[in-house]
ZALUMRO-808368 format. One record per residue (C-alpha): x negated, y negated, z negated; residue in one letter; residue number from 1. Coordinates in Angstrom, 1 decimal, decimal comma. Example, Ala and Ser with C-alpha at 12.3 -4.5 7.8 and 13.67 -1.06 7.14 Angstrom:
residues 2
GUVEX    east   north      up  vovex  fimi
GUVEX   -12,3     4,5    -7,8      A     1
GUVEX   -13,7     1,1    -7,1      S     2
This chain:
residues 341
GUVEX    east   north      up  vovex  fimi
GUVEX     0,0     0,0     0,0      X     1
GUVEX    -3,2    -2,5    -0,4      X     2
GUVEX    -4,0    -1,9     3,1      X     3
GUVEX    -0,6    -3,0     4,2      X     4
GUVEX    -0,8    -5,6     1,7      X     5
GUVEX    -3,5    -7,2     3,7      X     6
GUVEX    -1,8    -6,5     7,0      X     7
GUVEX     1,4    -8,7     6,0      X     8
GUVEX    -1,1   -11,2     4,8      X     9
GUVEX    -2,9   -11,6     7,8      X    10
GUVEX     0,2   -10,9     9,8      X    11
GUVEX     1,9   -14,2     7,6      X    12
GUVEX    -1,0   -16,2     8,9      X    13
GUVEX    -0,2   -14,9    12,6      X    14
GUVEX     3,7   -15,8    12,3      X    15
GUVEX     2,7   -18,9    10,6      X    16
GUVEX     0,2   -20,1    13,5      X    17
GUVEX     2,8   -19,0    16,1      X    18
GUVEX     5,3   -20,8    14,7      X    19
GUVEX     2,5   -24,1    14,9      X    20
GUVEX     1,9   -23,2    18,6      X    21
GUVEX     5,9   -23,2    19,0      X    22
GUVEX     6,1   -26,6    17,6      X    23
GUVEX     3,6   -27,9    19,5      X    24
GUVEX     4,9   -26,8    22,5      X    25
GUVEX     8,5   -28,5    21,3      X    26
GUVEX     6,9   -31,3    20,7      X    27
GUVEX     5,2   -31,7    24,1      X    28
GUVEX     7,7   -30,3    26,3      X    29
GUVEX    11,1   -29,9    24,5      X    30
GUVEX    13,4   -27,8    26,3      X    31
GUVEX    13,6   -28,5    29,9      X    32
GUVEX    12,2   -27,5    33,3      X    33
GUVEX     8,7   -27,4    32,7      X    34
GUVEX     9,1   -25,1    29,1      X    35
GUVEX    12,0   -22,9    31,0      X    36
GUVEX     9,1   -21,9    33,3      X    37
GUVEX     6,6   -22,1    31,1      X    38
GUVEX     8,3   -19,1    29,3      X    39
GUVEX     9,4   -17,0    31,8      X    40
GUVEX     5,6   -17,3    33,1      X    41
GUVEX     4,5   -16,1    30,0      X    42
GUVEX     7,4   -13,7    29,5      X    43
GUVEX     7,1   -11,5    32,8      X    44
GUVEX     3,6   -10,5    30,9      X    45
GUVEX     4,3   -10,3    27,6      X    46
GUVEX     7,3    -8,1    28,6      X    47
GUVEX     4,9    -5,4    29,9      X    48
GUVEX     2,2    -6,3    27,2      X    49
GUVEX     5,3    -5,4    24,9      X    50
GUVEX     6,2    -2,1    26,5      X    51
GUVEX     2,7    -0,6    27,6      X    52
GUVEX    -0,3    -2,3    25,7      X    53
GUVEX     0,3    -3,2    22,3      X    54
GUVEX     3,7    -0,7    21,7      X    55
GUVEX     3,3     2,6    23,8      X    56
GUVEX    -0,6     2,3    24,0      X    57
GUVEX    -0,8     1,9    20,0      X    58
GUVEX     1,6     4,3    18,8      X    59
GUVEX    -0,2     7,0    21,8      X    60
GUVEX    -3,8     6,0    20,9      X    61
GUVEX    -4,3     6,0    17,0      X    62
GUVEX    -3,2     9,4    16,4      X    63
GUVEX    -5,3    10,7    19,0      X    64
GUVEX    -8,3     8,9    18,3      X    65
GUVEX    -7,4     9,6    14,2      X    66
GUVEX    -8,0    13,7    15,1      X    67
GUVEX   -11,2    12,9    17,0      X    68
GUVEX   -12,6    11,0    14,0      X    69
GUVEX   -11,5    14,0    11,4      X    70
GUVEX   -12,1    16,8    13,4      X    71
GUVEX   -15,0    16,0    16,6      X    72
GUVEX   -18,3    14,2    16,8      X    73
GUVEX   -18,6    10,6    16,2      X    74
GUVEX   -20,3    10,8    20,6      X    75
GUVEX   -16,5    11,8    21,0      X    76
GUVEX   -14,9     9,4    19,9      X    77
GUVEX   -16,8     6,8    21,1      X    78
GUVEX   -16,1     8,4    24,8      X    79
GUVEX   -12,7     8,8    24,4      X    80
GUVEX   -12,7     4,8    23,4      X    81
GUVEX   -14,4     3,9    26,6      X    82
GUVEX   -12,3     6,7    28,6      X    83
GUVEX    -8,8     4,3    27,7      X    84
GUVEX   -11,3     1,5    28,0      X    85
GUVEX   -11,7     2,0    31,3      X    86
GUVEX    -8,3     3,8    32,2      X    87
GUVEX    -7,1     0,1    30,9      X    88
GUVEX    -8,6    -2,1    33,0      X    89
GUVEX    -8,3    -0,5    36,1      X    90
GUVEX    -4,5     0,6    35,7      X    91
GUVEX    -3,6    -2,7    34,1      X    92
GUVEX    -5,8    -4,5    36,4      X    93
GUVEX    -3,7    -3,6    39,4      X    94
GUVEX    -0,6    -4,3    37,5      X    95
GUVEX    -1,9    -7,6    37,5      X    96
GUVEX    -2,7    -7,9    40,9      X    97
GUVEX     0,8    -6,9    42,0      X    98
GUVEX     2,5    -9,1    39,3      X    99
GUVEX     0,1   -12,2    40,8      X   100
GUVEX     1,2   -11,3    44,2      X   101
GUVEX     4,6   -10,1    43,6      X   102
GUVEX     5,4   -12,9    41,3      X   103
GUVEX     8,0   -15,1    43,1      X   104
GUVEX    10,3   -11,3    43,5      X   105
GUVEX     9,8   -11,2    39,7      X   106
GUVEX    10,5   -14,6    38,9      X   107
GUVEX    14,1   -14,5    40,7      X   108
GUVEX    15,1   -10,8    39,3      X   109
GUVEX    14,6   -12,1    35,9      X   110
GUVEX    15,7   -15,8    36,2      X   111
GUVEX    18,0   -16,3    39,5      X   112
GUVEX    19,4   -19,6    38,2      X   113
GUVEX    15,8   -21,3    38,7      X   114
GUVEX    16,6   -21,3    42,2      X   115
GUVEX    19,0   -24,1    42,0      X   116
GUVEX    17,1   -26,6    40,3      X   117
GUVEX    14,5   -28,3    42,6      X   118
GUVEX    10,6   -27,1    42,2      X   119
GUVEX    11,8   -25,1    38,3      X   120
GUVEX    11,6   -22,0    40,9      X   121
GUVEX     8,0   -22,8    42,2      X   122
GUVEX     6,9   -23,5    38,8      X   123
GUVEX     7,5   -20,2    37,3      X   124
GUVEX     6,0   -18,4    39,9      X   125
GUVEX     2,8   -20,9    39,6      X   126
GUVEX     3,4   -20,2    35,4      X   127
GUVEX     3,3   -16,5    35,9      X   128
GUVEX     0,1   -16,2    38,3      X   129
GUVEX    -2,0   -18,2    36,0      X   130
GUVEX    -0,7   -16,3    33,1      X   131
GUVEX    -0,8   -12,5    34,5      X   132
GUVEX    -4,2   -11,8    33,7      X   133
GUVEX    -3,4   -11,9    29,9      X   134
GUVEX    -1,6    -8,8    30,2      X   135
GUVEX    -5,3    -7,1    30,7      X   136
GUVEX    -7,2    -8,8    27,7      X   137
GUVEX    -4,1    -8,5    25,2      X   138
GUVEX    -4,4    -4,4    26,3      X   139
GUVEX    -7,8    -4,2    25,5      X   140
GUVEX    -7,1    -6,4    22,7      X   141
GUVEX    -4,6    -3,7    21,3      X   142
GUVEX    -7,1    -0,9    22,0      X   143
GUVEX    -9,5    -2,6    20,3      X   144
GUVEX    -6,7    -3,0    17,2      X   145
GUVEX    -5,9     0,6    17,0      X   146
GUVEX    -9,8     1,4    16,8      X   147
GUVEX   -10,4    -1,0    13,6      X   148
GUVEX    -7,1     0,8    12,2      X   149
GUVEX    -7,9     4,1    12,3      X   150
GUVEX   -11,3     3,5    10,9      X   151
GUVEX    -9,2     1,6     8,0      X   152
GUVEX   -10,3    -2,0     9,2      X   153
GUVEX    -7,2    -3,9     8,8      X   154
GUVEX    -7,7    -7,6     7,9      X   155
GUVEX    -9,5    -8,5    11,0      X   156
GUVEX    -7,6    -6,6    14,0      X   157
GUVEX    -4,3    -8,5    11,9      X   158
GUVEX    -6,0   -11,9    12,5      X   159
GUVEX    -6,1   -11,4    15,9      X   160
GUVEX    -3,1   -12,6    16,8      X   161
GUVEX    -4,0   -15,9    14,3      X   162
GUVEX    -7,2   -16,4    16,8      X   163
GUVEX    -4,4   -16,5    19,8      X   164
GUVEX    -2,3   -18,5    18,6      X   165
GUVEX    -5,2   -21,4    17,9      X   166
GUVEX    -7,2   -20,7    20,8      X   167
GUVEX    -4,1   -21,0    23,4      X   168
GUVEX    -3,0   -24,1    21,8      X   169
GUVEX    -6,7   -25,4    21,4      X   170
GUVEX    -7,5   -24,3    25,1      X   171
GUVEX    -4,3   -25,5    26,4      X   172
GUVEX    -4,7   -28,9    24,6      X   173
GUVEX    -8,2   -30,0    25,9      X   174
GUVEX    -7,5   -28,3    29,6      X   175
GUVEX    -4,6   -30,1    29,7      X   176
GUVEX    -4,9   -33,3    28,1      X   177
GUVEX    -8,6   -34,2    27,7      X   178
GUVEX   -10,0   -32,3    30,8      X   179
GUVEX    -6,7   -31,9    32,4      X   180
GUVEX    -7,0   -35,6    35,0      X   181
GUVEX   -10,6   -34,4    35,9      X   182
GUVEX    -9,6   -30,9    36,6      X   183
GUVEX    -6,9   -31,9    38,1      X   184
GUVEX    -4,5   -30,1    35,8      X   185
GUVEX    -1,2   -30,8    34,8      X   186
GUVEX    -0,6   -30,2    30,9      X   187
GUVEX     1,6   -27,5    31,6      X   188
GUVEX    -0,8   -25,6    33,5      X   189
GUVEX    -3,5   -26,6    31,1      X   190
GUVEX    -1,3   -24,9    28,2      X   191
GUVEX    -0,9   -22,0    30,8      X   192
GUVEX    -4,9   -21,7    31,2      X   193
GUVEX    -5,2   -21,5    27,5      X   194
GUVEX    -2,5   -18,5    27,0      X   195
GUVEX    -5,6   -16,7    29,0      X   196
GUVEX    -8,6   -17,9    27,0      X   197
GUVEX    -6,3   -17,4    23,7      X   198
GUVEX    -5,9   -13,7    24,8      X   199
GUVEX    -9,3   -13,4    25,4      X   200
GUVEX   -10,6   -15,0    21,9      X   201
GUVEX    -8,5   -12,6    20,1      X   202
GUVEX   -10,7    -9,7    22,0      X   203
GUVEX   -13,7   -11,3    21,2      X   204
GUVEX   -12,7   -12,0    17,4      X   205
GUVEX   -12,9    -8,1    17,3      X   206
GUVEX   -15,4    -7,0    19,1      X   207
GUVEX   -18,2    -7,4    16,1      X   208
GUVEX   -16,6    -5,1    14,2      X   209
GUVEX   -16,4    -2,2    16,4      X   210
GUVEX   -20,1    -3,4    17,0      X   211
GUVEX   -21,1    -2,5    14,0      X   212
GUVEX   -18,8     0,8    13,4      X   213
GUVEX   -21,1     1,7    16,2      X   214
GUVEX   -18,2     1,4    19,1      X   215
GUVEX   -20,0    -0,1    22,8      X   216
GUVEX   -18,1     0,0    26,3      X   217
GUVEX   -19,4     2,2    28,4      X   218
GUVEX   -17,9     2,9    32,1      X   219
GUVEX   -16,7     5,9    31,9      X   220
GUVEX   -13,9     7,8    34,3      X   221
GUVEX   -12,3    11,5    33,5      X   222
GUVEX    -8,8    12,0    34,1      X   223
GUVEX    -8,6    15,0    33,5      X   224
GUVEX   -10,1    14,6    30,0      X   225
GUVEX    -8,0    16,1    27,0      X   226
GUVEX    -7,7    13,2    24,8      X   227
GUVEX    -7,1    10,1    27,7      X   228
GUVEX    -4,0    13,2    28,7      X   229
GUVEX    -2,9    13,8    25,4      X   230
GUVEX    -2,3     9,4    24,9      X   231
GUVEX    -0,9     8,9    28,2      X   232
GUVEX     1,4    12,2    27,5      X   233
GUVEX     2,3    10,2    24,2      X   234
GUVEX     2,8     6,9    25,5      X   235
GUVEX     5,9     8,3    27,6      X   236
GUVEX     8,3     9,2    24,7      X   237
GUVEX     7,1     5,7    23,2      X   238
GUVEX     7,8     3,7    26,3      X   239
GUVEX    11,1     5,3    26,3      X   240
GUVEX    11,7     3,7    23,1      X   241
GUVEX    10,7     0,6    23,3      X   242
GUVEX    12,3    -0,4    27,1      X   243
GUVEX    15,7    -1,0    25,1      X   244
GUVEX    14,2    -3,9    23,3      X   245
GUVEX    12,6    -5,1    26,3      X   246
GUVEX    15,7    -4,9    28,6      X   247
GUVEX    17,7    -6,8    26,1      X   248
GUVEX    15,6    -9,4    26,8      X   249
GUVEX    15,6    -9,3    30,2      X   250
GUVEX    18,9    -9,3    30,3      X   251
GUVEX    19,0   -12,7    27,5      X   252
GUVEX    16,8   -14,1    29,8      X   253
GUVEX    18,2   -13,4    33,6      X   254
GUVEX    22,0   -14,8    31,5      X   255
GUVEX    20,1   -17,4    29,6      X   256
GUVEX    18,7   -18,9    33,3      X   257
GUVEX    22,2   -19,3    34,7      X   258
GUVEX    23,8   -21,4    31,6      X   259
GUVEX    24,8   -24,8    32,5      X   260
GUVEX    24,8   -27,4    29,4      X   261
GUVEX    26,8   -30,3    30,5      X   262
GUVEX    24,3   -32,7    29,5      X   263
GUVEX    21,0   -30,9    30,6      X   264
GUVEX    22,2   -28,4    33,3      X   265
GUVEX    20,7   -25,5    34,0      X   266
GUVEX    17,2   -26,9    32,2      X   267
GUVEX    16,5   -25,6    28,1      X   268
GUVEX    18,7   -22,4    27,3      X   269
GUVEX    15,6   -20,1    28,1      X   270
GUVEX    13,3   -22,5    26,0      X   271
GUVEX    16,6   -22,5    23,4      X   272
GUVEX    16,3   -18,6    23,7      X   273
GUVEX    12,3   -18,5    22,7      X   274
GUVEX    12,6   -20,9    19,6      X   275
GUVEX    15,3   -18,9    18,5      X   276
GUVEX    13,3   -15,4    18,9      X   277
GUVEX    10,3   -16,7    17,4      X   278
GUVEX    12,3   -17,4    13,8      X   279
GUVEX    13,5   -14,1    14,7      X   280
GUVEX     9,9   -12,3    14,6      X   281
GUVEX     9,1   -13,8    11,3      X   282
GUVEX    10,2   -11,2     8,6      X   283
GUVEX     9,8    -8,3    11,3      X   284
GUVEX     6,6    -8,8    11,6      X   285
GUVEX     5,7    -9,4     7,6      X   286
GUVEX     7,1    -6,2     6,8      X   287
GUVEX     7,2    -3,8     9,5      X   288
GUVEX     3,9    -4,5    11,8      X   289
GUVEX     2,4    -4,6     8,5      X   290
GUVEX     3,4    -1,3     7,2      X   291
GUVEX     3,1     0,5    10,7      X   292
GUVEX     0,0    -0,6    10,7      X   293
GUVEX    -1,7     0,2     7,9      X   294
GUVEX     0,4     3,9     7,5      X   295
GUVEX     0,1     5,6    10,9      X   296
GUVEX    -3,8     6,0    11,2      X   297
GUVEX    -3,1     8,1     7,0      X   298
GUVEX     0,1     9,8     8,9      X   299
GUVEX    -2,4    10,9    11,4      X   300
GUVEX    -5,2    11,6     9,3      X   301
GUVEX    -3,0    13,9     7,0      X   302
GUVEX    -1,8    15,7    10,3      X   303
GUVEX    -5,3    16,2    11,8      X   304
GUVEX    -7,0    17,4     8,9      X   305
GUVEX    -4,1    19,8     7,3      X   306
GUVEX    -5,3    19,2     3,7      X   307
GUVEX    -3,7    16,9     0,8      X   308
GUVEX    -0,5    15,5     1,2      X   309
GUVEX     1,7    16,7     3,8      X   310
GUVEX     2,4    14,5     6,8      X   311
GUVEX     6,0    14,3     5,7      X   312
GUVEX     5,7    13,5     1,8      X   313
GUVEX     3,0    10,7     3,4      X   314
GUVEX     5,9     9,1     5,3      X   315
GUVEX     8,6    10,1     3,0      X   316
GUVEX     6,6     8,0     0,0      X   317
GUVEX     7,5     4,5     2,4      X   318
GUVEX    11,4     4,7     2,2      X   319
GUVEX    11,7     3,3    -1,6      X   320
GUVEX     9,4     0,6    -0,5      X   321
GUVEX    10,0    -0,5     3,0      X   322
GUVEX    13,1     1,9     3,8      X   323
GUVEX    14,2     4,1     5,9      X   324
GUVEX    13,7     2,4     9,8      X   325
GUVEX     9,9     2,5     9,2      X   326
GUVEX    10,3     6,1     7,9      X   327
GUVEX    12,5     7,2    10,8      X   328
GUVEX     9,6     5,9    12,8      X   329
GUVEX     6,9     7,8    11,3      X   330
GUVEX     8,8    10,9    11,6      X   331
GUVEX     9,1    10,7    15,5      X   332
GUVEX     5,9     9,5    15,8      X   333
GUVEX     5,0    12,7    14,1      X   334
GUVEX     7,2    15,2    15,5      X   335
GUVEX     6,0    13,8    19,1      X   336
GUVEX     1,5    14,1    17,7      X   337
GUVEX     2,4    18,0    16,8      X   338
GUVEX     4,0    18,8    19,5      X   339
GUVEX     1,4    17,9    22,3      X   340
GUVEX    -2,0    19,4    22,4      X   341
């Protein structure tokens, strides 16, 4: 409970600094046009970033890696980390490419009302290019998360998200409104640049700490390897699971794009929308990224090693404290790590 402790602390900061990037934001651009696409540039990603990286690719890759620490070589775990590694930036990296090039088809499936406000349309497909490539950093990011976890490093993968939060907002500031007339960027598109740098600071923040747990990239490419198998085998029950939360807001955001206010028009319900989620985020985040956390790399742990407490009396032991959702959780989780090889 100390570890997730630490997690909700650090996870407090991250809500905390979010909701400071959020004000800014309100306070530079309100709700109109230019945040409308702003957020649907930075949604398209952080939709699949939501689904794939840091959900399906976390809940898939601790476990997995948890065995390899208990039960293989330390050289084995360290190739399996550059094995996703790898896998990562070449699988996301193409999703990327199609998302920069494909962005306009993506931009009207998920908000057809931009189309009838002059240049809102143009924006968001201008919003999402620049933003795309975060989707690749925040994977790597969330790889690099789920290492520290399952090696019981907790405070410093949680403050990742507090190093986002400050760099996109420090970024975005100077790009766009110190640098931004020299670079010939608008402030919107400087706060866009610095959504990419922010992502890539929170990689960076963590990359000293697998450093010195002795973790390096190396290239390396074997699909048919047991343990890259075994994650993407588990990363399909977990996508499954999280695509409801992530066509619900699709769907807010494709009705949200066609509301009319009869003062503002078709400009602010998306921004409206984000505010609104963001509050939402707040106690979810204190309690239950905390306790996932800092409880699935022991839930795997007790599984991999078969000694101690069972895996079930492990998960069982959260429902007095943080009840029964997170428990429910852990179960599937577990019933889905036992069951694949």
């Amino acid at each position: 409970m100390r570890s997730a402790g630490v997690v909700s602390v650090a996870v407090f900061m991250s809500r905390i600094t979010g909701l400071l990037r959020e004000s800014v934001m309100a306070r530079l651009f309100g709700a109109g046009l230019v945040y409308d696409a702003f957020m649907l540039g930075f949604r398209i990603p952080n939709l699949t970033r939501d689904l794939f990286a840091e959900g399906a690719l976390a809940s898939a890759f601790v476990p997995t890696f948890s065995e390899y620490l208990s039960q293989r070589s330390k050289e084995e775990a360290v190739r399996l980390v550059s094995l996703v590694a790898t896998a990562l930036i070449i699988v996301v990296g193409a999703v990327c490419t199609a998302g920069i090039i494909f962005a306009p088809v993506l931009v009207h499936l998920l908000a057809p009302g931009y189309a009838e406000v002059p240049g809102k349309f143009e924006l968001a497909v201008r919003m999402t290019r620049i933003m795309f490539p975060f989707l690749l950093l925040v994977a790597l990011a969330a790889q690099a998360m789920g290492v520290l976890n399952a090696c019981n490093y907790f405070g410093v993968p949680a403050l990742a998200s507090t190093f986002f939060n400050l760099g996109s907002v420090g970024f975005g500031i100077v790009l766009g409104m110190v640098l931004g007339p020299t670079l010939h960027l608008t402030r919107i598109e400087g706060m866009a640049i610095g959504v990419v740098l922010g992502g890539a600071l929170q990689l960076i923040w963590q990359l000293p700490s697998l450093h010195r747990l002795g973790f390096r990239f190396r290239v390396a490419l074997d699909w048919s390897d047991p343990g890259l198998r075994r994650i993407l085998t588990l990363m399909v029950p977990a996508i499954l699971g999280n695509a409801a939360v992530q066509i619900n807001v699709m769907v807010n955001t494709n009705f949200a794009s066609s509301i009319s206010d009869p003062i503002r028009g078709l400009d602010g319900p998306v921004s409206w929308l984000s505010y609104a989620f963001r509050f939402m985020q707040l106690p979810l985040g204190l309690f239950g990224v905390a306790m996932a956390s800092a409880t699935l790399p022991s839930i795997a742990r007790s599984v991999a090693e078969t000694v101690g407490a069972p895996p079930n009396d492990v998960v069982m032991a959260l429902v007095p404290t943080r009840g029964w959702p997170v428990a429910v959780n852990g179960l599937v989780l577990l019933k889905f790590t036992t069951a694949v090889p």
